[in-house]
N, C-alpha and C positions, 0 to 999 in steps of 0.2 A: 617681414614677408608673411604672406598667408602661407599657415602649415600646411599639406599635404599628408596624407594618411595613407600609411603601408603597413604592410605585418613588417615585423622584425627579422630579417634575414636569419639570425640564430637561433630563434626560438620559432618560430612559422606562425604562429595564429596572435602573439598578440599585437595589437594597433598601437603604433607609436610614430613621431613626428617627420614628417620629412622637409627638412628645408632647403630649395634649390637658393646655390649660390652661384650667380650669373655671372659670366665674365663679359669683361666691357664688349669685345666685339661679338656678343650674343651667340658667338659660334658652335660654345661649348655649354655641357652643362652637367655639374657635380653635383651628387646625391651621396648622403652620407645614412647608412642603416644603422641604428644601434642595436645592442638588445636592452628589452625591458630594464629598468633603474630598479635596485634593489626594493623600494618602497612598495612600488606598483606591484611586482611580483608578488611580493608578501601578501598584498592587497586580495591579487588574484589566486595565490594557493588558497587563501583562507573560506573564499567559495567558490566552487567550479562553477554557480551561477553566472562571472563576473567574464569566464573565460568565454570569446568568442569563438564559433566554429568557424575552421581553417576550407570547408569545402561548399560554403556558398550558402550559410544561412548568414540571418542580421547579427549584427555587432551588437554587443554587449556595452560596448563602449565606445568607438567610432563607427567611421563611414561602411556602412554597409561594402563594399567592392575589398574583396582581399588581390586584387591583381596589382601587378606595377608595370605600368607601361608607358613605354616613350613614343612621341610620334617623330617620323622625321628621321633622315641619314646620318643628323647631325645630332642625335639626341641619345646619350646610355642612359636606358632603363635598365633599374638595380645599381648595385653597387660594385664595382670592380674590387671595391677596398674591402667589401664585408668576404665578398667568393676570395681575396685573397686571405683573409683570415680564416677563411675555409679549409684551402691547402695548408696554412699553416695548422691550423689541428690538426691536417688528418695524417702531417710528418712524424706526429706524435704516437702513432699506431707501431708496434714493435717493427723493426727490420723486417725479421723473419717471418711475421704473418704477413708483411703485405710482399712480401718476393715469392711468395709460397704461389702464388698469383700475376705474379707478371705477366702485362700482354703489351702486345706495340704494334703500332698501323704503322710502318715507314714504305721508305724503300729500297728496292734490292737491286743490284746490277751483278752482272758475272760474265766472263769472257774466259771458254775456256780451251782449252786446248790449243793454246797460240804457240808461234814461233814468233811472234817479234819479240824481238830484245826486252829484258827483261825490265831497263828506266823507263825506256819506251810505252811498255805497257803499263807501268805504274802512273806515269805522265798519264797515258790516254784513262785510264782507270779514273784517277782523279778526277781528271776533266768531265768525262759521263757523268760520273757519280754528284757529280756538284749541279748538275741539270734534275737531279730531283732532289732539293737538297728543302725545296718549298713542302716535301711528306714527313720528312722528320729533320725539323731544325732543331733538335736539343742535344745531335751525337753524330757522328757519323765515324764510322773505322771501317780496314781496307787490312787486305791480306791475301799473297801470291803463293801458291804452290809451285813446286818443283817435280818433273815428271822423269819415271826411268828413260824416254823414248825422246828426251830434250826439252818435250813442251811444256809448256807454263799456265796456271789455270790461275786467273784474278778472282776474287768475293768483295763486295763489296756492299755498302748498310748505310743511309742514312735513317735516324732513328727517329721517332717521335714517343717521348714515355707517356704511356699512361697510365702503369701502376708499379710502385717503388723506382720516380725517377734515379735514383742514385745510384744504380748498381742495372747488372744485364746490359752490357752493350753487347755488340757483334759486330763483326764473325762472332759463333759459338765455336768448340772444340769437342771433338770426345777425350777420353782418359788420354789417350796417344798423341793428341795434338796433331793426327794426320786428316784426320777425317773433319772436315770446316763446313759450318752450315751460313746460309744469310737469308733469314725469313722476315717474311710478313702476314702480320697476322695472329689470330689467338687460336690456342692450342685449349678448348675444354677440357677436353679428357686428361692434360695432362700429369694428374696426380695420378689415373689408373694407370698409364705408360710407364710412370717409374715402378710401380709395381712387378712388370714386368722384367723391370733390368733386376741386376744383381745385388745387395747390400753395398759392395764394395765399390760398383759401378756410382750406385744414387751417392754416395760417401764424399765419393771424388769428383761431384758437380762443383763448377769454379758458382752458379749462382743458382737460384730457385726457379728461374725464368721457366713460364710456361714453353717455351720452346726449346730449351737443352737438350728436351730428352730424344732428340730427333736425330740428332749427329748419331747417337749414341745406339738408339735405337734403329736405323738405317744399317747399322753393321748385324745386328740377330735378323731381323727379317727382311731387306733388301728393299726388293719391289714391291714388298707386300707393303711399306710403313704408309701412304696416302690413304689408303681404303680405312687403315684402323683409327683414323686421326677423326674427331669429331671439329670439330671448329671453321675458321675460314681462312683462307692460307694461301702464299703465294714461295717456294722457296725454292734455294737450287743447293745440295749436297755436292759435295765435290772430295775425293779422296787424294790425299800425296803418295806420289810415287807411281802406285795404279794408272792413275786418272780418269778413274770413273767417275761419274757424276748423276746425279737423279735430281731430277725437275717434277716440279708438283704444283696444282692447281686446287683451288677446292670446287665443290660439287657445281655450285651454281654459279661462280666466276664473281663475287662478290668484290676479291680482291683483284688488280690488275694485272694481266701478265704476257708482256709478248716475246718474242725468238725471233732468230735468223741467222745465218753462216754471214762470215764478212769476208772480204774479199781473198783473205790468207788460208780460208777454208777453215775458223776459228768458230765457237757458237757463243752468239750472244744472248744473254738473257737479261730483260730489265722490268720494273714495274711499270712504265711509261713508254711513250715509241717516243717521245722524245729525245732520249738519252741514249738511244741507239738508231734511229730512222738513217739516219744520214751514213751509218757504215756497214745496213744491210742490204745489198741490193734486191734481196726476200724475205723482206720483212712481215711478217704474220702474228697475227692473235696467238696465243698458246690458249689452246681451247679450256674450258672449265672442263673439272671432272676426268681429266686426263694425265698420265704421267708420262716421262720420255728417262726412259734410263738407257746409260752406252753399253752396259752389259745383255741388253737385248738384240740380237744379231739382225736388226731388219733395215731395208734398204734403205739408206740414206738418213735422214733425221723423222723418224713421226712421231709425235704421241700415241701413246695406245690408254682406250676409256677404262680406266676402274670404278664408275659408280655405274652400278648397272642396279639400278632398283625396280621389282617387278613391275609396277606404275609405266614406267619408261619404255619399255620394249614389249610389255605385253599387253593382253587387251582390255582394254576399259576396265575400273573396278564396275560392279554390280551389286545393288542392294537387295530384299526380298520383297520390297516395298513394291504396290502392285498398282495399276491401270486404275483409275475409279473418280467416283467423283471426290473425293476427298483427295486432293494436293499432295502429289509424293512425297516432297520436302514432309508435309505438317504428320502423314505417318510413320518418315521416317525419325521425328524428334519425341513420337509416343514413347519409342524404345528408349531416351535418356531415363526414366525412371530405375529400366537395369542395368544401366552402367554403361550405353554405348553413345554412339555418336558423338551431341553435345559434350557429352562429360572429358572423355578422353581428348576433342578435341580444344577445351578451354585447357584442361592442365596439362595438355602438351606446348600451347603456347604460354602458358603461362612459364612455363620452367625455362622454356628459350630467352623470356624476358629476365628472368631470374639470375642466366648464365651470363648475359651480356653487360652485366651491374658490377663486376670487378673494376674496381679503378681507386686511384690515390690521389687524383686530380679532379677536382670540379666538374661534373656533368648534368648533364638536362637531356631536355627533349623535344625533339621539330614537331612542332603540335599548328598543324593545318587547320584545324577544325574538322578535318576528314573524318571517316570511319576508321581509319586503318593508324595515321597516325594518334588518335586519338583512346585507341583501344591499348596501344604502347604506351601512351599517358597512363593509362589508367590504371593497367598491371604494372607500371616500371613505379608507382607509385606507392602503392600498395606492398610493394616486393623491397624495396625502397626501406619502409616507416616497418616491417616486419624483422628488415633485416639488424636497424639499429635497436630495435625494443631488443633481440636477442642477444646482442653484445654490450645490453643495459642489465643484464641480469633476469629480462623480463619479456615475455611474447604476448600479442593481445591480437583476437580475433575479434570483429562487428560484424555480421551477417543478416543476412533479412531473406526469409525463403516461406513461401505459402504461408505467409503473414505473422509467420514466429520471426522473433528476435532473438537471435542466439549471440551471446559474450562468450568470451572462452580467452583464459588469463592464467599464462604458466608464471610460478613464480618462482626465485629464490628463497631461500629464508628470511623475509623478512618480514620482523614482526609486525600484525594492525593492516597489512596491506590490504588482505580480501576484506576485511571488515571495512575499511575504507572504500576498496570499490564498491560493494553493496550499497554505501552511502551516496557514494555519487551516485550510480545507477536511481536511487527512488529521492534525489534531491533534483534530480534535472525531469522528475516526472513520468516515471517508469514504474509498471506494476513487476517486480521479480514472480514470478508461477513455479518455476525451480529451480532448485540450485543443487552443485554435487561434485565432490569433490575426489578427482582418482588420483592415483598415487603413479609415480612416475620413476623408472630406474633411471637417471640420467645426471650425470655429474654437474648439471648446468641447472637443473630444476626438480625440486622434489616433492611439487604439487600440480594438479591444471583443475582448476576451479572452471565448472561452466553453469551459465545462467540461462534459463530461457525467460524473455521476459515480454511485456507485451505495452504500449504507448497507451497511458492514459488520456493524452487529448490537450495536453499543456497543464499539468495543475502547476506546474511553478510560474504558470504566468510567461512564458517566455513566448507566446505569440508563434510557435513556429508548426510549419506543417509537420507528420510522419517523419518523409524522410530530412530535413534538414535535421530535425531532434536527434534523432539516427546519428545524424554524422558529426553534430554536435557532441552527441553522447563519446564517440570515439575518441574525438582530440583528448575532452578532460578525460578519459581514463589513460588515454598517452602521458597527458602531463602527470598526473599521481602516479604513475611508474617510475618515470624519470623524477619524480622527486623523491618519493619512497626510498627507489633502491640508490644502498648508500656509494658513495662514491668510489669509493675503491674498491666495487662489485662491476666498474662499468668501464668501457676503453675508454678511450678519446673519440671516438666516432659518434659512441653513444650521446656525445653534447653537439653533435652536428644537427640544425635545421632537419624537421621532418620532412618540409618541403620541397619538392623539387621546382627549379627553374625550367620553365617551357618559353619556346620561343617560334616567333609568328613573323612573316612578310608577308608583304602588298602594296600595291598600290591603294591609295586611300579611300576608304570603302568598301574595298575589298570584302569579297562572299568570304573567304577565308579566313580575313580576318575579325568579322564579326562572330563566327561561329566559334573563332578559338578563344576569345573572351568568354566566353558562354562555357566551353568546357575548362577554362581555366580556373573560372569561378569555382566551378562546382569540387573538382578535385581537386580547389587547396594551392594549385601550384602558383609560384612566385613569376609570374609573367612576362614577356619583354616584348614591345611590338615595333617591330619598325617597319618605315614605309618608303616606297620611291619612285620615282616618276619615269613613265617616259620615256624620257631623254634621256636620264640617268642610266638608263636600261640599254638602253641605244647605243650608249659611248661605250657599256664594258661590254659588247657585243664581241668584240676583236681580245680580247683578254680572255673569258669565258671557251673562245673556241679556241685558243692557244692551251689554254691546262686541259678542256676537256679531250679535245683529239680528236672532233666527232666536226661533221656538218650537219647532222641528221637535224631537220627543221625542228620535231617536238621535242628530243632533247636540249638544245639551244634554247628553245623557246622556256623550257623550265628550270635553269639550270642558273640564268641569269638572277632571277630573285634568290635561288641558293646561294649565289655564290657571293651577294650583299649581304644575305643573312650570317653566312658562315662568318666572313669579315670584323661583324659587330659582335659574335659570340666569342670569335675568339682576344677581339679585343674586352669582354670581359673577365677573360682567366681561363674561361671552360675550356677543356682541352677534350671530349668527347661527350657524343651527342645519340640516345637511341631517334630513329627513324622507321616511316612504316614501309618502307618497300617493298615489294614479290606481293604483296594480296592479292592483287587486282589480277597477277598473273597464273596464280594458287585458286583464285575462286568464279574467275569469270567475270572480274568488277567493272571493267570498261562499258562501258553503255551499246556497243556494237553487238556485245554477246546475246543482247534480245533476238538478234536475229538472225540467233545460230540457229540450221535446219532439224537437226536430232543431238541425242547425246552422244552419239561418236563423235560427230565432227567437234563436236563442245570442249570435250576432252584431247582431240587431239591437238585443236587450238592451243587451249592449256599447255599442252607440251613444249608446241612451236615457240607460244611466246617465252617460257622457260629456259630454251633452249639459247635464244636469243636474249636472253635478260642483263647479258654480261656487256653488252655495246647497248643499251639504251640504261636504264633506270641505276644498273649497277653501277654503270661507269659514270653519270651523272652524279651520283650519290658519294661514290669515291672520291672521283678527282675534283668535283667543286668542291666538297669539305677540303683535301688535302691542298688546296691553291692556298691557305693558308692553316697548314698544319693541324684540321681538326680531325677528328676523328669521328666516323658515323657509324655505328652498328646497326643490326635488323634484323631482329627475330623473326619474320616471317618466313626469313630464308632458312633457319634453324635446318637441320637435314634428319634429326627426328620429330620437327613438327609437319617437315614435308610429308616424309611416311604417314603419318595418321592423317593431313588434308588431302593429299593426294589417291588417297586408297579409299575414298568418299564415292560413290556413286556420282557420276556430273550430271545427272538426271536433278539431285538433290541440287544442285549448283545452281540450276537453269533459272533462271525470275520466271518465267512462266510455269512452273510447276512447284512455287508457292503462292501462299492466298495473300500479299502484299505485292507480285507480280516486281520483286525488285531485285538486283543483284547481290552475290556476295550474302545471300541468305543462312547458310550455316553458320559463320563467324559471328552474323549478328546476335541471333538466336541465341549461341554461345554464352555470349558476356550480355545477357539481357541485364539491366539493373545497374552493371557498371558503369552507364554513361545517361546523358538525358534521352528519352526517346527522338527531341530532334534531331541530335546528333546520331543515337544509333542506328537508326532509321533515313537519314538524309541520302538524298540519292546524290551517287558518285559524282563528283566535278574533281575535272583532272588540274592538278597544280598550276599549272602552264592559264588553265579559264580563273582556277580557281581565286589565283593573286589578284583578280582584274580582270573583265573584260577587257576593256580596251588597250591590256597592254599586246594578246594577240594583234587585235586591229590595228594598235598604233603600227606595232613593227609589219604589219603588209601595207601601212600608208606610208611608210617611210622607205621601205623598200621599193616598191610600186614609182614613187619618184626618183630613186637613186638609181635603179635599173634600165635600161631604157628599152623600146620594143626591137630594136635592133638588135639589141644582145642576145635578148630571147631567141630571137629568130637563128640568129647562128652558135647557139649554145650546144647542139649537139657536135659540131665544128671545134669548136671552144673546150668540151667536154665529152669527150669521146665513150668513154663508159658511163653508164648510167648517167645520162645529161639531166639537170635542174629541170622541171618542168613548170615551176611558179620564181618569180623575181624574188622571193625571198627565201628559197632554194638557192636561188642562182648567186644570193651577195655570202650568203654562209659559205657555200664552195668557195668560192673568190677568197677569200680571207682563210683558209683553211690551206686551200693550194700556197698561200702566199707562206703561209709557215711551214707547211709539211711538202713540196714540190716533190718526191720521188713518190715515181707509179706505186710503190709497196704501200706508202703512207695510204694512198687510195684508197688499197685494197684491204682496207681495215676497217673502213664506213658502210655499214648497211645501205640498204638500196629498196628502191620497188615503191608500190604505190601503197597508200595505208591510210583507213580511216580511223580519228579517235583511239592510233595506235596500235590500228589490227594490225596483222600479217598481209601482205600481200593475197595467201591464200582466202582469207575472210573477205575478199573484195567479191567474189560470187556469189557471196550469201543472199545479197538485196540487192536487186538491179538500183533502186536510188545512192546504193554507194558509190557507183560507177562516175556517178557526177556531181559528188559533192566529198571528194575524198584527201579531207584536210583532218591534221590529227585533232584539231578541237575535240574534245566530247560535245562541243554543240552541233556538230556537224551531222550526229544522226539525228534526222529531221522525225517527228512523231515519237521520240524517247526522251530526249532532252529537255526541261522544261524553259529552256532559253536555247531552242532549236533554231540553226542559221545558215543561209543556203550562205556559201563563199564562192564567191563568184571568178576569182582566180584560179580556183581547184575545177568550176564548170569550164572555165577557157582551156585547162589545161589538158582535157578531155578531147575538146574540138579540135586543138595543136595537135595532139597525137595524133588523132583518126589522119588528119592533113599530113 
């Protein structure tokens, strides 16, 4: 068979053979990664000429394309067997560092304060609990309190690990064993939380789990524990004997979480409405950013908000940036030269990206070709190959800024190294201008060698432009690290692939998925594309709205390529995935925001959609990964990168008051140089256009025939609140109703009219949204560069006025 050419899963940049072995009914198709053969290696330390760069220049030695991709539903791109070789080194990592870290995306159920019988409700416990059992199928445990007053309070966990599967299940305990927690979710800050408990308290942890310290911490400060917690979170505290109990959300509603009393006057709480819909007759959201404790005396059941951040309730940030003809935006990024704006706001997201990288299990990254997921490529990357050079003994910076070249390489003791990197540096064509070395108090390194150096123009012959040599230059001083420093200097990680795995859907041809070729090239990452039709889209229509919970037309419409995508990720091994979620809502990205009136309205947009982010983009994001147990994170939601975007002037936001007149202007600006200009620059196409045209159109051609105008006509009959006003409205209802039949279920789906995703209230902004208000981003006509009047959204107009 004709070879095939891939980087090597373990090593990331060098080219070696791939040979498909075909099974007779063509259905399937095995790929086997090696790493390099001791020879070739040898071959290649002996010149770093020989090594190929991992982020998108020529090969030194094969096929130009360092990606791997499959086409087709039927097709694994990469290797199952290499990512499992993956997890098997990374077991190799002590116990106790990687529990030091534990986090877990499951889910939680709880019923408390009941009077039924105590089998009874272990029965019904069970039974709920096994309805989300698709969030964490690697664990699941259950545990009943006993109350002075007769009643009974249930906790319950299915788990999904993804850092130190072997240990941390739940329930959690505190010291007493009375006080039971069941979260989900990752606790950041948790190593400063135990700070705060006692010696004898952290002593008497049963594990390192980032969420232990809640039970425990729940008994010193009460009501206060939600507000001090950084991370994303969904949990329910519960004490024996007392029977008190505290519920908690995080900020922006990332994770899922709804309530309701049931018929014994009992409170339920679960990740899903699935797992409780049917036994609350008021069943509701539990809002984000809220908590509900029984030791607060207020009527009935409510949450009360603890994130009140000044952003939220007060008025607009304000810059001092002034009227003129010069673009507010472009004077207000004069000031990054003293330390404002841009700067604060790359390394505040950067460090979001940085926090969400804990894992013991195989991950990557949903790379659209977007701006947003694409900017999460490019930091989870980089944060990624910094983080294993440090547990290699060894750290290494490549930068390029006002046309300097700065190296910078902390190292251990090891002998010849800097003399070595000096060699590669002026063997791949580099002039060094300085070099300098400072001394470092740090038990992990006790030099940092920096170089500034400048691109001679190719004298080694290597044909390559500026920046490919650049990033050339980076791999080989990656590889002379990792072979330098000696072996018993470095964990088991430090032998893990530099590369990260990113991954792509579409329909074939997809805008999206050309563009993500294009940045997977460039930063290196080890690729997976898959594709699907149609039809295929069509059939998991009724699947897709069973886990996600929603009828809402644009999230359905995006959530289906998710939820093929998640399928084939997680039949690769990967058990978590970063994602770029919140930008669009953080910066104004949707294509509608051109035709906000001033910056207040701009900004308060920004909030609404925020506000709401937890029933479209979050929930999307959630529960299609969790339909089959993957795990999604999102730095954009971070809740201290919110503070520094959100405290931005939305003047500076606006596309018309920068001189590129486009969205999402700060971000880009930001991370200039980390991506190609076509990508960081590409104007916004929303997931949903982005997989495909035609896969919107198909599903309102399919709809359109399966509906018929007589339904339409008596749909508000049919649907009494908020009735369908398009046939492909009208079959998402229908098939939602048929799984979630009670009013509550309902009253848990957004509503109202929306273009490209606005709010309802943005429907004022431009009289042509009035008639053309479908959520495409093509739908705004004169902003979109494949602008489309939808002629179902204009009938849908005419319908209402009649």
């Amino acid at each position: 068979l004709k070879p095939f050419w891939l980087k090597a899963f373990l090593f990331g940049a060098p080219v070696v053979d791939l040979w498909p072995i075909r099974c007779s009914s063509m259905a399937a198709f095995a790929a086997v990664e090696v790493p390099v053969s001791s020879t070739l290696r040898g071959t290649l330390q002996a010149s770093p000429l020989a090594l190929p760069p991992p982020l998108g220049g020529p090969s030194a030695v094969g096929e130009p394309s360092n990606t791997s991709v499959s086409k087709g539903l039927h097709v694994l791109a990469g290797s199952a067997a290499a990512i499992g070789a993956l997890a098997a080194s990374k077991k190799r990592v002590t116990k106790r560092a990687a529990a030091s870290r534990t986090a877990r995306r499951c889910g939680v159920l709880a019923i408390l304060r009941t009077r039924m019988p105590e089998e009874e409700l272990r029965e019904l416990g069970l039974k709920l609990s096994k309805r989300l059992r698709h969030r964490g199928p690697d664990w699941n445990g259950l545990h009943i309190q006993r109350h002075e007053d007769g009643t009974l309070s249930l906790l319950a966990h299915e788990r999904l690990a993804i850092v130190d599967p072997a240990s941390g299940k739940q329930p959690l305990f505190d010291t007493t064993g009375k006080v039971c927690s069941t979260v989900n979710g990752e606790i950041y800050n948790h190593m400063q939380l135990r700070e705060e408990l006692s010696p004898d308290i952290v002593a008497a942890f049963r594990t390192q789990s980032d969420c232990e310290p809640l039970a425990h911490l729940y008994k010193q400060v009460g009501d206060g524990l939600a507000e001090r917690l950084d991370g994303i979170f969904s949990f329910v505290i519960s004490e024996e004997g007392s029977g008190d109990y505290y519920v908690a959300r995080d900020p922006i509603g990332v994770t899922p979480l709804y309530y309701g009393t049931g018929r014994g006057g009992e409170l339920f709480v679960a990740s899903e409405l699935k797992a409780i819909h049917d036994y609350c007759p008021n069943l509701q959201i539990f809002p984000p950013g809220h908590h509900l404790s029984s030791k607060v005396g207020t009527e009935g059941i409510q949450p009360v908000r603890y994130f009140n951040p000044a952003w939220w309730d007060g008025p607009r940030p304000r810059s001092d940036a002034a009227q003129g003809q010069t673009p507010i935006a472009n004077q207000w990024a004069k000031k990054v030269e003293q330390g404002h704006g841009l700067n604060a706001l790359r390394e505040a997201f950067e460090k979001a990206v940085e926090k969400r990288l804990m894992a013991d299990v195989p991950y990557g990254v949903l790379l659209s070709g977007g701006l947003d997921s694409s900017l999460v490529s490019a930091v989870a990357i980089r944060k990624h190959r910094e983080r294993l050079q440090k547990r290699s003994g060894a750290s290494l910076s490549v930068t390029k800024s006002n046309g300097l070249i700065s190296v910078s390489v902390e190292v251990a003791d090891v002998p010849g190294l800097i003399s070595r990197v000096s060699d590669v540096i002026t063997t791949l064509g580099f002039n060094i201008l300085t070099a300098a070395c400072q001394s470092i108090e740090d038990e992990d390194a006790c030099a940092k060698q920096l170089f500034e150096i400048s691109w001679m123009g190719g004298k080694a012959g290597l044909g390559m432009s500026e920046v490919d040599a650049v990033r050339h230059l980076e791999w080989c001083l990656r590889e002379e690290l990792r072979r330098l420093v000696p072996e018993d200097q470095r964990s088991a990680s430090a032998v893990m692939t530099d590369n990260l795995h990113s991954f792509s859907v579409g329909l074939d041809g997809a805008p999206d998925l050309q563009a993500a070729r294009k940045v997977a090239k460039y930063l290196g990452t080890i690729h997976h594309e898959f594709t699907f039709t149609v039809q295929e889209g069509i059939d998991a229509v009724r699947d897709v709205i069973y886990h996600l919970e929603t009828h809402d037309v644009t999230t359905i419409r995006a959530s289906v390529p998710m939820y093929f995508l998640t399928r084939k990720i997680k039949a690769l091994g990967v058990k978590m995935v970063l994602s770029g979620e919140g930008a669009d809502e953080i910066f104004g990205g949707y294509l509608y925001f051109h035709k906000a009136p001033d910056a207040d309205e701009f900004h308060e947009e920004l909030k609404r959609k925020l506000a709401a982010l937890h029933t479209y983009d979050c929930l999307r994001a959630n529960k299609a990964t969790h339909a089959f147990g993957l795990e999604a994170r999102v730095p954009f939601l971070d809740k201290a990168f919110l503070e520094v975007a959100m405290n931005i002037d939305p003047r500076i936001k606006m596309p018309r008051e920068n001189d590129r007149n486009i969205e999402k202007w700060p971000i880009r600006q930001a991370f200039e140089g980390y991506l190609p200009d076509e990508i960081l620059w590409r104007q916004k196409e929303q997931f949903s256009d982005g997989v495909g045209y035609s896969w919107i159109d198909g599903l309102k051609e399919f709809t359109d025939e399966r509906i018929t105008d007589e339904q339409m006509a008596n749909a508000a009959h049919r649907f009494t609140v908020d009735p369908p006003l398009t046939k492909e409205a009208y079959y998402y209802r229908e098939i939602f109703e048929e799984h979630f039949p009670t009013p509550s279920a309902k009253a848990t789906v957004p509503g109202g009219p929306s273009i490209a995703c606005s709010t309802a209230a943005a429907i004022a902004w431009d009289e042509s949204f009035k008639n053309n208000a479908d959520q495409s981003g093509r739908s705004v006509l004169g902003i979109h560069n494949d602008g489309k009047q939808f002629e179902d959204a204009k009938m849908a107009v005419v319908a209402k006025k009649a």
